[in-house]
N, C-alpha and C positions, 0 to 999 in steps of 0.2 A: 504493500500500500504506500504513496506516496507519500511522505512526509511533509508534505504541501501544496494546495493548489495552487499557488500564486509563484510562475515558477522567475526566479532570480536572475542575476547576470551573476558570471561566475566569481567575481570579485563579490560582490552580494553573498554570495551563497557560503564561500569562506569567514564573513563577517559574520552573518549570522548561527554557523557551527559554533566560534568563538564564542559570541555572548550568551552561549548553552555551557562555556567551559569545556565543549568540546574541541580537542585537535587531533584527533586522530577518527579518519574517514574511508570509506568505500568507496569504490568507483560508482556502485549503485545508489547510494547515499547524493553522492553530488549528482548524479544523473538525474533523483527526483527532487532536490531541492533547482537544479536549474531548468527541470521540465525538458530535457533534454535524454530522453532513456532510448529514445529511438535511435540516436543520434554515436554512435560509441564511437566512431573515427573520429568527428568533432569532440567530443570528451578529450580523449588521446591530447588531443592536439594542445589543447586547453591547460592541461594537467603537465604538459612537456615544457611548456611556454614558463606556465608556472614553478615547477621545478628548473628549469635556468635561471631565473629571476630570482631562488632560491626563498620563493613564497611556499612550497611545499615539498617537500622529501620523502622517497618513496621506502616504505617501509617490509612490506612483505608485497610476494608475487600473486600467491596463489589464497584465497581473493588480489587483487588489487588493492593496498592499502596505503594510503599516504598520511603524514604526520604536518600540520600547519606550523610552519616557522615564526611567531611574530615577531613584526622588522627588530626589536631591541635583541632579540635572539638570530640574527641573521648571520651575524660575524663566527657565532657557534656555530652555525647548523644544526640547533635543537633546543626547545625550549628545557627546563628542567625536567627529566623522571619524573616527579612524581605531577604531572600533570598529564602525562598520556600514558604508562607504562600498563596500567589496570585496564584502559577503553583498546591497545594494543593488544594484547593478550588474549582478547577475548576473541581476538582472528588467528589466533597463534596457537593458547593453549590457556581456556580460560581457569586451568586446576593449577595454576602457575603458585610461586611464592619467591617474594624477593628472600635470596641468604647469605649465607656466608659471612662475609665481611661486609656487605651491603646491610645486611639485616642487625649487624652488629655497631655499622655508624646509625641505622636509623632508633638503636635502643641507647643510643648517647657512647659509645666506644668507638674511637674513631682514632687511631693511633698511627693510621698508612691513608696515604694517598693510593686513592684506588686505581688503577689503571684502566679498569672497566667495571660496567653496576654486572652484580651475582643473579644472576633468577634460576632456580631449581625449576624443571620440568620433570616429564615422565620419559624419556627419552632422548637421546644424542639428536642437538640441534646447530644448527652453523651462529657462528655468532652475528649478531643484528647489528648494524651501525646504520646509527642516524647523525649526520652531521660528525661533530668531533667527538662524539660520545658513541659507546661501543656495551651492548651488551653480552655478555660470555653464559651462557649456559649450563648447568650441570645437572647430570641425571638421577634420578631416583624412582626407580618403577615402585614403590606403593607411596606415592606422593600423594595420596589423597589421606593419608592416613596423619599426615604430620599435623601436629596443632601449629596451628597461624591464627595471628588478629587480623584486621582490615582496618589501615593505617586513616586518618583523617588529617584532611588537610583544606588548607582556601582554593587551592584549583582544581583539588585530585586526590585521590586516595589509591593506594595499591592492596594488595597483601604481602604481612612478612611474616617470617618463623618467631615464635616467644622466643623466647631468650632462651629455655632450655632447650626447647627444640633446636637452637640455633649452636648453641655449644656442642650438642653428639654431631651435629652435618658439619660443624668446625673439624673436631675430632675425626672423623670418618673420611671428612677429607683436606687430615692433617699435612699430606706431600704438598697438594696444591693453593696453602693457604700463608704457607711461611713459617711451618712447624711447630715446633710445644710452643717457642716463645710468642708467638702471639696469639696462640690460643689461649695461654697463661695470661694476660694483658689484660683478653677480652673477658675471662674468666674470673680476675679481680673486681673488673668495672662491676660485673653481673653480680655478683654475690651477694651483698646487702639485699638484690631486690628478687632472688631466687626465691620458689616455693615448692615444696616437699610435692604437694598434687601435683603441680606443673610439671616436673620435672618427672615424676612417676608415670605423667600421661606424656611425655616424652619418650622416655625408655621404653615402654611398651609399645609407641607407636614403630620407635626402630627396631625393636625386638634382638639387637644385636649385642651379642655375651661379648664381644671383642672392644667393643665400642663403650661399654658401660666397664669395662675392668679399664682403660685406659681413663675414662674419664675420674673415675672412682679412685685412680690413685694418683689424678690432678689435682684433686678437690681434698684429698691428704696433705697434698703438697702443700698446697694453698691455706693451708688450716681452716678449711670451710667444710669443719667435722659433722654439722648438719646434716647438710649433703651429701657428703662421704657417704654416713648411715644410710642414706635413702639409698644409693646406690650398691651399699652394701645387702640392705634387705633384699631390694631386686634381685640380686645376684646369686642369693642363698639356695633356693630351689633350683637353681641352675645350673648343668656343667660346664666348667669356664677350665680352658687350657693355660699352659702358660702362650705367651703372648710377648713379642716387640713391644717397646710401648713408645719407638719412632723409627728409625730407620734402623738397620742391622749395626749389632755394636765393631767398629774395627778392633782388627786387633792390639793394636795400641793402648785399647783402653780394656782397662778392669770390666765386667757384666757382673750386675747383679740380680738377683730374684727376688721380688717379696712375694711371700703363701700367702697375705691375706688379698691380694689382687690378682695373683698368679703371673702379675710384670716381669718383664727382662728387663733392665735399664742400667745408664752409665752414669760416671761424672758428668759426662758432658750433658745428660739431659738433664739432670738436677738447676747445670748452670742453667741450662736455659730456658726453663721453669722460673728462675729465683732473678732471670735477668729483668732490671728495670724498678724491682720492687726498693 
């Protein structure tokens, strides 16, 4: 159904997406606000025009999806994330959730300039660039299961992982995050505002003994003995191996084991746990 009888000129039709808050659009979208659906070589032409002029940037193929630039964001190529990342998605992969490090500046830890925003899907995706901004992908096939809130804001809102949930998909994907020590970092910030439920509905969402024995003797570390315990209860009914608890220790260096987490760990990972504090 149309989204309008009254149909627009295409410069219209971009203004008034905006004063909805929205910027990110369908080829079929502009087609019924400019009354022009018959017309798709005309469309084309319109949207090419406009993308030189860098009034709009195409964002995904299959729909046709573009993102509106507005001029004070022109020099970018992209207005901020959280103004279109949620209306994006929902032509992408509407089960999305911002994480990682992304989801850990948006919970107040922000200790690294990001190089590009995180979003967990359910499968291997190419990464998105819009403008000078880049989004990186990472997969998790029971992503429905993870707990997330639904972010608020004045343009836009996304969804992102709690904080617990956001610490195990830290941990899990400890290689590509910048290893213990900034999981350690993120894992200080968090602690005062950590909860026993959350965190229980966490570990069960990932259901991984590997990932809870590592996190479980971060939160030792950390003397965030609350935690520890919740992770420890979790853990009790379960068989848990012994376990790395970063990368394999060289021979260089001494390996030790703790029984109560069933870790392998070195000097070196203690340092870098304890770096910064």
């Amino acid at each position: 159904m149309s989204e309008t009888t009254t149909p627009r000129t295409a410069e219209e039709a971009l203004a008034e997406l905006q004063s909805r808050a929205r910027y990110v659009f369908d080829v079929e979208t502009f087609a019924d606000l400019t009354g022009r659906q018959d017309n798709a070589h005309g469309i084309r032409i319109t949207l090419k025009r406009f993308e030189k002029r860098g009034i709009v940037t195409p964002l995904h193929k299959r729909p046709m999806v573009y993102l509106i630039v507005p001029a004070e964001y022109r020099a970018y190529g992209a207005p901020p994330l959280s103004w279109w990342l949620h209306d994006a998605m929902q032509f992408i992969e509407p089960g999305y959730y911002a994480c990682l490090h992304s989801a850990a500046r948006y919970w107040g830890s922000s200790h690294y300039a990001l190089q590009a925003d995180q979003v967990m899907v359910s499968g291997y995706r190419a990464p998105l660039t819009a403008g000078k901004r880049q989004i990186v992908f990472t997969a998790r096939t029971d992503i429905a299961a993870a707990p997330t809130v639904r972010t608020r804001g004045e343009k836009g809102a996304y969804v992102v992982s709690t904080r617990e949930a956001t610490l195990l998909d830290l941990m899990r994907h400890r290689s590509k995050v910048g290893g213990l020590e900034s999981i350690a970092r993120v894992a200080r910030d968090f602690g005062p505002h950590l909860t026993q439920s959350d965190l229980v509905r966490a570990l069960d969402a990932m259901g991984q003994v590997a990932v809870a024995q590592r996190i479980g003797f971060l939160f030792d570390e950390l003397k965030l003995e609350e935690m520890a315990t919740v992770v420890e209860k979790w853990l009790s009914p379960r068989t848990r191996t012994a376990r790395l608890l970063a990368e394999p220790v060289p021979d260089t260096l001494a390996s030790m084991t703790t029984s109560k987490w069933g870790i392998i760990y070195s000097a070196r990972d203690i340092n870098e746990i304890t770096e910064g504090q």
